[in-house]
C-alpha positions as CSV (number, residue, x, y, z in Angstrom):
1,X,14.4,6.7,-3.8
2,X,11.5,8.3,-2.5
3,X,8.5,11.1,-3.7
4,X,10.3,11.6,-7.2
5,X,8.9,14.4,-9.6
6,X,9.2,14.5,-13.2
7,X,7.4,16.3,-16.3
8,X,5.9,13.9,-18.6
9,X,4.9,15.6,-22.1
10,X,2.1,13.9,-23.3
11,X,2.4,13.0,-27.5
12,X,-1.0,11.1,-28.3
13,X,-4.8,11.6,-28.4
14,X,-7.3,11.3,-26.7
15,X,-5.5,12.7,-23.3
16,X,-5.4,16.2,-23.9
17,X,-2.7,16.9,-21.4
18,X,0.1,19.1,-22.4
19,X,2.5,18.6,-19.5
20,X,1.8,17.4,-15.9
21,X,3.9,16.2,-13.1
22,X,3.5,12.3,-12.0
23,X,5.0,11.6,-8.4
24,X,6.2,7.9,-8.2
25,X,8.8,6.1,-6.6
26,X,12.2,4.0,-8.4
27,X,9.7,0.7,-7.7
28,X,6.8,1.9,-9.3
29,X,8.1,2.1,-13.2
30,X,10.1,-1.2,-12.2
31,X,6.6,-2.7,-11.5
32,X,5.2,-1.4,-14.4
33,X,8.1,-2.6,-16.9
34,X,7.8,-5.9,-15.1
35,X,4.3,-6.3,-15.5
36,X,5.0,-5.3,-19.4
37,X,7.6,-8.3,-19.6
38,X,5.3,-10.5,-18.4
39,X,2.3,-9.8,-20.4
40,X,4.2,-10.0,-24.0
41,X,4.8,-13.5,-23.1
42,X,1.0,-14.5,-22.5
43,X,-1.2,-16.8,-25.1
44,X,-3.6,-14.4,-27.2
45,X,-6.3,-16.3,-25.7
46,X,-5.2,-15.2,-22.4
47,X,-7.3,-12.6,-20.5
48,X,-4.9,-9.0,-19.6
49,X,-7.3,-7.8,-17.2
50,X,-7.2,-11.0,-15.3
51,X,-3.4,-11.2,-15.8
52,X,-2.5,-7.8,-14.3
53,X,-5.1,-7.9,-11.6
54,X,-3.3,-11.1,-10.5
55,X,-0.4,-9.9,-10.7
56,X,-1.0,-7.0,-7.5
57,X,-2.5,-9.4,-5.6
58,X,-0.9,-9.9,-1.8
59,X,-0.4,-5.7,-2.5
60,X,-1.3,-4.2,0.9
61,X,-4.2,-1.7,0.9
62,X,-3.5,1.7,1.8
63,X,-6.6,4.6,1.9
64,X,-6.0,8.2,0.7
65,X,-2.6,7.4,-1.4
66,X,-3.9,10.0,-4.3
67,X,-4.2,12.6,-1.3
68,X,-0.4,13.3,-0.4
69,X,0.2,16.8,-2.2
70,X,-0.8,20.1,-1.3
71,X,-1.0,20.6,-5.5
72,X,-2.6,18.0,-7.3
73,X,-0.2,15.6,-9.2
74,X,-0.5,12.4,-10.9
75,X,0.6,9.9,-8.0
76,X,1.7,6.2,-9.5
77,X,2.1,3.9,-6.9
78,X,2.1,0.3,-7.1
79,X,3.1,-0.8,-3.7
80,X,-0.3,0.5,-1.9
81,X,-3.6,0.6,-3.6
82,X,-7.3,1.0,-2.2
83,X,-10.4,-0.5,-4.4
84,X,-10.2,2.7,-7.1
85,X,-6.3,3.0,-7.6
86,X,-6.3,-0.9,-8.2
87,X,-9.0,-0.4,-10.7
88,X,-7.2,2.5,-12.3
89,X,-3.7,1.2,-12.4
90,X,-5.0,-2.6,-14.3
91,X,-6.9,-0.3,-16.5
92,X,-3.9,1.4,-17.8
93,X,-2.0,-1.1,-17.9
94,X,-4.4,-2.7,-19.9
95,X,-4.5,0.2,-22.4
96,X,-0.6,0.0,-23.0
97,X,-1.4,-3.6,-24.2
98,X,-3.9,-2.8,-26.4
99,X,-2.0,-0.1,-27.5
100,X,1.3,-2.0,-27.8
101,X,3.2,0.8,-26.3
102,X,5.2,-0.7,-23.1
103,X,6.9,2.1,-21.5
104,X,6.3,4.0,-18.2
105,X,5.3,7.3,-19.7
106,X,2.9,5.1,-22.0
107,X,1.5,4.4,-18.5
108,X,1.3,7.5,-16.8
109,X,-0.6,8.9,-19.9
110,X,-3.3,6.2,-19.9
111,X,-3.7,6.3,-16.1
112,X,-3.9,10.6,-16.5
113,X,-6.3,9.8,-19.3
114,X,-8.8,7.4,-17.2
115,X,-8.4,9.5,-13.6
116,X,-8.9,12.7,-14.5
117,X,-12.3,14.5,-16.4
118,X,-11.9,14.8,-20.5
119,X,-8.3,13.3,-19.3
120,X,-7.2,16.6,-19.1
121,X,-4.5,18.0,-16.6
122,X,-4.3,17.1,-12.8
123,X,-6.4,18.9,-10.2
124,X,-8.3,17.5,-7.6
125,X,-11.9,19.2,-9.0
126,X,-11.8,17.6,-12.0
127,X,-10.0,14.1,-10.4
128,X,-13.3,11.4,-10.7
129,X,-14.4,10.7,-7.8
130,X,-17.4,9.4,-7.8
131,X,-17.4,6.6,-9.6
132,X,-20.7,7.1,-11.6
133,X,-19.1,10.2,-13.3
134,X,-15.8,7.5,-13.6
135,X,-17.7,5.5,-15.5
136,X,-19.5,7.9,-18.0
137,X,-16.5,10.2,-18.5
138,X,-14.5,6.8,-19.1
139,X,-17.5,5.6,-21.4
140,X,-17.1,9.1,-23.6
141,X,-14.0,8.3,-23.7
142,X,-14.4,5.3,-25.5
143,X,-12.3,3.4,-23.1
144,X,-15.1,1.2,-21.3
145,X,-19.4,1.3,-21.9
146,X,-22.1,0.1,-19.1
147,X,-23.7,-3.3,-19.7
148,X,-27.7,-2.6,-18.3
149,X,-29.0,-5.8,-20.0
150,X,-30.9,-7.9,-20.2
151,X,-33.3,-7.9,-17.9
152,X,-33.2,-10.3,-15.6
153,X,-30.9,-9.8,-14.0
154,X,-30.9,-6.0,-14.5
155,X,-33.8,-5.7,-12.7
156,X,-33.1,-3.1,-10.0
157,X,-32.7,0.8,-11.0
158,X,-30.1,2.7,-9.3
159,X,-31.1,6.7,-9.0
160,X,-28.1,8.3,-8.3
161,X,-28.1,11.0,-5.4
162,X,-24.7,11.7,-4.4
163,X,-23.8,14.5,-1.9
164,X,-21.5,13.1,0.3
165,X,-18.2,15.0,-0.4
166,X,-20.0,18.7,-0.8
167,X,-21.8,17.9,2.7
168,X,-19.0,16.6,4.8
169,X,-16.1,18.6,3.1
170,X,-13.5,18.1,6.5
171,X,-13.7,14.4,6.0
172,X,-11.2,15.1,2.9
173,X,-8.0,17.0,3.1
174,X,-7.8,18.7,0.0
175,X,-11.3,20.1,0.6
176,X,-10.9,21.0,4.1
177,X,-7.7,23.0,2.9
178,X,-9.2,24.3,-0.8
179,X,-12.9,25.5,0.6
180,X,-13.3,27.0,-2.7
181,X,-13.2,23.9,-4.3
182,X,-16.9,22.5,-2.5
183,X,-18.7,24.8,-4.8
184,X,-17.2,22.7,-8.0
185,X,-17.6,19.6,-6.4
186,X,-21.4,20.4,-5.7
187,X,-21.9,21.4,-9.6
188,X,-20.2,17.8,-10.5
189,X,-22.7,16.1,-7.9
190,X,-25.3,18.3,-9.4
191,X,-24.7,17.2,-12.6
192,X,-24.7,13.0,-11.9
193,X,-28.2,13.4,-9.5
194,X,-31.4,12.0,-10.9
195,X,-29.2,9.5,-13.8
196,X,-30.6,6.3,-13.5
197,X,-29.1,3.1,-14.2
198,X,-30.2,-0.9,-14.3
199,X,-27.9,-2.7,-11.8
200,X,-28.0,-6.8,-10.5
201,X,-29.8,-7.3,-7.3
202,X,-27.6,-9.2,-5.0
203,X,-30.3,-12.0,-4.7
204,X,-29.8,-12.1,-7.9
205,X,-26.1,-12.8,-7.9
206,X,-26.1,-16.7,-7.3
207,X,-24.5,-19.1,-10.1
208,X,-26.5,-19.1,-13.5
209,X,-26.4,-19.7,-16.9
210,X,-27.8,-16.5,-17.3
211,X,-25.2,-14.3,-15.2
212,X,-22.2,-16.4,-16.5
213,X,-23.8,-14.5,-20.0
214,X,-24.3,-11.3,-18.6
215,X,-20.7,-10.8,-17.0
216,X,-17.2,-11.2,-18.2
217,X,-14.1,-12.0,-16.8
218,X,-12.7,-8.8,-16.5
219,X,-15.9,-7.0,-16.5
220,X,-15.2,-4.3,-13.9
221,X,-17.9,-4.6,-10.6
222,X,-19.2,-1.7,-8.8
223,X,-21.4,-2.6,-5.7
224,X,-24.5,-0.5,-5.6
225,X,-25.2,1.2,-2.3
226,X,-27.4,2.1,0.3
227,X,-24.8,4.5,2.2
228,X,-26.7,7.9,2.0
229,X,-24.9,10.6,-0.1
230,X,-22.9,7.9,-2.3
231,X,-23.5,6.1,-5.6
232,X,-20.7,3.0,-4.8
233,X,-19.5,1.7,-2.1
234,X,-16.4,-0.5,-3.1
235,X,-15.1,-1.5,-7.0
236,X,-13.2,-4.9,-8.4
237,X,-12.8,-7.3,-11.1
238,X,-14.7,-10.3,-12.0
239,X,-13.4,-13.8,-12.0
240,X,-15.5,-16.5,-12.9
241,X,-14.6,-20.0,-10.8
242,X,-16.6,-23.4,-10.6
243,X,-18.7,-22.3,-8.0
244,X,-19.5,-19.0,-9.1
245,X,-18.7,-15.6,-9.1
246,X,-15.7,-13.7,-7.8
247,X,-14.1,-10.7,-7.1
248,X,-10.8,-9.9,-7.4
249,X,-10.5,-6.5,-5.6
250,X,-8.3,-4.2,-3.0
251,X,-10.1,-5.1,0.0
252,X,-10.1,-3.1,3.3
253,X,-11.4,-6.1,5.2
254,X,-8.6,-8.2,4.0
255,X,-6.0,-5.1,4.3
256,X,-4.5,-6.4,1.0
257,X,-5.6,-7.0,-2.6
258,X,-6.8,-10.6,-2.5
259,X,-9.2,-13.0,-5.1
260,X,-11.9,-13.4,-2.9
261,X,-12.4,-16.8,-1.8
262,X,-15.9,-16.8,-1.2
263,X,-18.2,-16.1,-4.3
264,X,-19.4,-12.8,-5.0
265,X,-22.8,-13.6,-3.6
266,X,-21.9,-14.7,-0.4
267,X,-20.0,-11.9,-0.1
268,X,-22.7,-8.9,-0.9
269,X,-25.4,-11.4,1.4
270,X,-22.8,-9.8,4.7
271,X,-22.9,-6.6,3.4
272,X,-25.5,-4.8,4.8
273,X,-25.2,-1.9,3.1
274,X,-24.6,-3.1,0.0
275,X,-27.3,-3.6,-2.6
276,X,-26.1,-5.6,-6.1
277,X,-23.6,-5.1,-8.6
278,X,-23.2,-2.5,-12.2
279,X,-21.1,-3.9,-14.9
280,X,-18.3,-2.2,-16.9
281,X,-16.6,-3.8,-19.4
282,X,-13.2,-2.2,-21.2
283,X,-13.5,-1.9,-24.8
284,X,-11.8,-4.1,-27.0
């Protein structure tokens, strides 16, 4: 069963949604319940963020899957992810357990709540797309903060200068079809320029005492950029192994969502345009 719409009526705060409709498929809230049935059954030591992000691994990755309606919707789907959605759907997940609510709609509300602004109602303006304003609106939220210390290894400043989608508005479809939309996106851009914030260089990512402090398992990884007009070029979750480092992430090089096998700083050393790591952790 294929592109099925319901209205889900949202009962609890913070998401301030009223009503909105959330396009999924039969397999999606089968996932999801799944991934519930699982979870209940874990230690209390055990590490949810870790659990669900394992859990989609082998999950093909698929660009663009929020960008399939004319209307803006909330799309579930849990059969295709790209480095964001991935992100976004463990989040929520993640919620419902700390929440203790295990239904689908429980879902849908928390992944509404963390995608869109003020987790108000779908529309493709106030969608998060940069993931600078992701993390602050997320942070306000309550829902996640920024770690920026200590220093070392925050040593590098990030100032943000993001342009990219208000520049080259054809390179998204929405846009290209809703021109009055660039204005709004320009406004949000406005808004995030000239923020600063302490990131990790990535010579500073090799194994040490003092990173295996600074980062989590779990923690969520955004890899600073050099990419002109963008703040982050590619998100994931941390997973700490004997040798260092890793990312658990949906990755376009691997086509699928994989654990990386080599450690985070080998990783960023072949990435030319990448520049080190910020860390966001969820809040207990």
């Amino acid at each position: 069963m294929r592109n099925i719409i319901f209205i889900l009526v949202i009962a609890f705060a913070p998401c301030v949604c009223d009503a909105y409709e959330v396009q999924y498929e039969k397999a999606d809230s089968l996932k999801v319940m799944k991934l519930f049935d699982g979870v209940r059954s874990l230690s209390k030591d055990a590490n949810p963020v870790i659990y669900f992000a394992r859990e989609l691994l082998g999950l093909p990755y698929v660009a663009h899957t929020l960008e399939v309606n004319k209307t803006e919707r909330l799309v579930v789907n849990l059969r295709q992810l790209d480095c964001t959605t991935y992100v976004e759907n463990v989040t929520a997940l993640v919620l419902c357990v700390k929440q203790k609510r295990y239904t689908f709609k429980a879902f849908c509300d928390n992944l509404c709540m963390i995608r869109y602004r003020n987790g108000g109602e779908p529309h493709y303006v106030s969608r998060l797309h940069y993931f600078t304003d992701w993390i602050n609106d997320n942070t306000k939220k309550g829902l996640c903060r920024e770690v920026q210390s200590p220093n070392p290894p925050f040593s590098s400043v990030q100032k943000i200068n993001v342009y990219y989608m208000s520049t080259y508005p054809s390179k998204y479809k929405i846009l290209k079809a809703n021109p009055e939309y660039v204005s709004q996106i320009a406004k949000t851009e406005k808004a995030l320029n000239q923020r600063s914030y302490r990131y990790i260089p990535k010579s500073d990512m090799s194994d040490s005492q003092t990173l295996r402090r600074t980062i989590k398992d779990g923690d969520i990884i955004a890899l600073t950029t050099t990419l002109k007009g963008l703040d982050i070029q590619h998100v994931g979750f941390a997973v700490w192994h004997k040798d260092g480092l890793h990312l658990l992430n949906a990755s376009s090089l691997r086509h699928k969502v994989v654990e990386e096998p080599m450690t985070l700083y080998a990783y960023l050393q072949k990435q030319r345009t990448m520049t080190g790591v910020r860390v966001v952790r969820l809040v207990d």
